[in-house]
N, C-alpha and C positions, 0 to 999 in steps of 0.2 A: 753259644759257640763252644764246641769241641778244639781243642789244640793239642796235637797228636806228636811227641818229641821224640826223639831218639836216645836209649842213654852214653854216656860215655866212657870210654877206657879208662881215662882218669877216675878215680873215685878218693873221698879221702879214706886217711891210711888206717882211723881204726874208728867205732863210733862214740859215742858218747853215754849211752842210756840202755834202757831195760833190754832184754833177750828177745828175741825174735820170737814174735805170736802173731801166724798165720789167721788167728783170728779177728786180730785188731786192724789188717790191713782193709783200704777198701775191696771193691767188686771181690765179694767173698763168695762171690759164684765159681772163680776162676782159683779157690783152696784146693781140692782134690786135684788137679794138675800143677800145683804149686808145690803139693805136698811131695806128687809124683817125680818131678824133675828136681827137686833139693835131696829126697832120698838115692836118686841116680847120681846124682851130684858127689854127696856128702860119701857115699860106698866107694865109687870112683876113686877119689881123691885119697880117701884114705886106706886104699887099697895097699894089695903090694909091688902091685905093676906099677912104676913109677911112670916108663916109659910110655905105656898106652895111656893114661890118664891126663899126660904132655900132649902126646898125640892128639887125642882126642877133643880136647882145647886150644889145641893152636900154640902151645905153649914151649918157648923153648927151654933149655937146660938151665939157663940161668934164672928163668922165672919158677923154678921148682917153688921158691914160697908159697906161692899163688894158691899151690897144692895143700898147703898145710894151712890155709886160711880157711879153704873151702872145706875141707874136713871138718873143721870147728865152727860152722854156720851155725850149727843151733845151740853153740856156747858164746855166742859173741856177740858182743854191744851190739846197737843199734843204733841210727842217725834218720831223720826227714829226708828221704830220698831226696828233695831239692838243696840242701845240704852236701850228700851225700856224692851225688856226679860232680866233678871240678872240671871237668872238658870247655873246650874254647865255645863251644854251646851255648854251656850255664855260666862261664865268666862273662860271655857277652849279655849274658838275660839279667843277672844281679842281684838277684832273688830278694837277697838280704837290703839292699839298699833301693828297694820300690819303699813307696810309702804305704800305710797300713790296709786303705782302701785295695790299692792293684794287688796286695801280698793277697788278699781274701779273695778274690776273683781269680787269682793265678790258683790258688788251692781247690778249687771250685772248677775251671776250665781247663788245666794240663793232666794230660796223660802220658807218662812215658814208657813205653816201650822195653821190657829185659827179656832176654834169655831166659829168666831164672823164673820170671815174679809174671811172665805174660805182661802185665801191664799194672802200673802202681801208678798212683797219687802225687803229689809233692808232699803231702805231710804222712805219708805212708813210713813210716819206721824198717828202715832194713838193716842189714849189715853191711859191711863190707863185701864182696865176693868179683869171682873172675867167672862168669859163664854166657862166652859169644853166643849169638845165635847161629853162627853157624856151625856151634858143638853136635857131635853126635853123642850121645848119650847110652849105656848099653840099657837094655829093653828098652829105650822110647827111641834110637835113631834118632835122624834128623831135628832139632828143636822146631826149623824151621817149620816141617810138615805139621812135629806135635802141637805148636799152638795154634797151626791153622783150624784146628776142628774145634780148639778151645774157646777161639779169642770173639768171633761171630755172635753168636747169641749171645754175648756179653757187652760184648765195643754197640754193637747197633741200638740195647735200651738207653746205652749212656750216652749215646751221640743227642738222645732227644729230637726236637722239631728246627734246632737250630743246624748254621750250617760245620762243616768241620773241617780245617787248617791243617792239613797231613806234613807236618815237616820231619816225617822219618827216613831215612836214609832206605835205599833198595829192600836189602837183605829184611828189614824189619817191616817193610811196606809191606813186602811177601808175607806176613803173616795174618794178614786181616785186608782184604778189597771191598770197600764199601757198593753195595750191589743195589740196583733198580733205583727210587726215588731217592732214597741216601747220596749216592755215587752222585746223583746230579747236583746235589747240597754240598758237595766234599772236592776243595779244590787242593790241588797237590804242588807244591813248589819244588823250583830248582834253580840256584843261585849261578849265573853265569858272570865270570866276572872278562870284564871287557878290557882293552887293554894295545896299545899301539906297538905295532911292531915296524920295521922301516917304512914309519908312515902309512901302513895299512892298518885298520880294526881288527883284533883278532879276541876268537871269544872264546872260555875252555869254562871246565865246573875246576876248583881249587880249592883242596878241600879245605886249607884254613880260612879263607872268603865265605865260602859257604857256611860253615858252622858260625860261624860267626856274627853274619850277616843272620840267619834264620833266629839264633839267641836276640840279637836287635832287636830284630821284626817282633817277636815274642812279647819283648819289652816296650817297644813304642804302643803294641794295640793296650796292651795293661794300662799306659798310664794313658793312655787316651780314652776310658773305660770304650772300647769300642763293643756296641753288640748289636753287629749286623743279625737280620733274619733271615736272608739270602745268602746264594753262592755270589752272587752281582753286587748284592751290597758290602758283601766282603772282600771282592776285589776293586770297588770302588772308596772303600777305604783304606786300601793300600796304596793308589793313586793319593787320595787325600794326605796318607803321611807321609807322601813326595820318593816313594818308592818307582822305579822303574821298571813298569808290567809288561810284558810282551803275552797275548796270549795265545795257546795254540790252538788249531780245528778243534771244536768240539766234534763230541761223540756218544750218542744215545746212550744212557746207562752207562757210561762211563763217567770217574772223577774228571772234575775242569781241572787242565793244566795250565799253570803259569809259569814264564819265567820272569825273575828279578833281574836285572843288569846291571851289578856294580860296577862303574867305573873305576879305575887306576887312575892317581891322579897325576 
């Protein structure tokens, strides 16, 4: 099984270990557009337009540090990207507090989703940085479109014969649609968190519920060593860890969707 993350805002504040070598990371297929978006990055940033480089990040006047980090990417420590995100995500997942067995299957089964990196490991070494995917970049535009052309023939050998657990947020789902027999192995979550209003059910996505819930879910299949071969047997194990499945029409060649329904208690 594939388990597909989103990364987080949060990240810690500086890393701990050796420099940032593009070569040591996994899917070293996805280097030459790694190299390509860190050098858009790192020119950017330490540019002299301050203003467009804010811009062009998302970034307001107060987050100028940001700028002066991501200028220094290939002088700066490095940490285990699972490490590295502190978001209500990876607080919910635990990383460090699974036992030795789930930490080696989580290293082995998570892929998270960046801006910067396409997609990394948990024990992937990076550094610290700020690069949304929905940065525009000068020469590569959009991140979003750039790693659509990248992420494909890369994400599909690693997906394997098993099925894959998409819990990435929109903006990063857009970078990779798993297509034909894949997409029917590949079911997609979305955390609806449920909740009484005068006496009526009402359901909304929230985003603290959500990340939170989806970090859970992450951590209950680890220690449960769960490894469905199916898309069926992967939502039938979601029932098994007393999760609440709702799920929608399917659709030929399309990922299966689910929804989760947390209660409010």
């Amino acid at each position: 099984m594939l388990i597909l993350l989103p990364p987080s805002e949060g990240k810690a504040e500086a890393g701990t270990g050796r420099r940032l070598d593009l070569s040591r990371l996994s899917l070293t297929e996805l280097n030459p557009a790694r190299e390509a978006v860190l050098t858009a990055l790192v020119d950017l940033c330490a540019g002299p337009d301050e203003a467009a480089a804010r811009t062009a990040l998302g970034l307001t006047e107060g987050q100028r540090g940001e700028l002066r980090r991501n200028a220094r990417l290939r002088e700066a420590a490095t940490a285990p990207a699972g490490r590295l995100y502190t978001g209500v995500l990876y607080e919910a997942l635990g990383l460090d507090t699974l036992p030795a067995d789930a930490q080696r299957a989580a290293r082995r089964q998570v892929l998270i989703s960046s801006g910067l990196w396409g997609a990394v490991r948990l024990a992937d070494r990076i550094p610290p940085y700020r690069c949304p995917i929905g940065a525009r970049l000068p020469g590569l535009g959009a991140l979003s479109a750039y790693w659509r052309s990248a992420l494909g023939p890369v994400l599909e050998p690693a997906a394997g014969r098993g099925p894959v657990l998409d819990l990435r947020s929109g903006a990063y789902a857009a970078t990779w649609t798993p297509r034909g027999a894949l997409a029917e192995r590949t079911v997609t979550v979305r955390v609806l968190h449920e909740r009484t209003v005068d006496g009526t059910p009402t359901r909304s996505v929230v985003s603290h519920f959500n990340k939170a819930t989806k970090g859970r879910l992450v951590r209950d299949l680890l220690l449960a060593d769960a490894r469905p071969r199916t898309a069926d047997a992967l939502v039938g194990v979601l029932r098994d860890l007393k999760y609440t499945v709702e799920e929608a029409p399917r659709s030929a060649g399309r990922p299966r969707q689910v929804d989760l329904v947390v209660t409010e208690l």
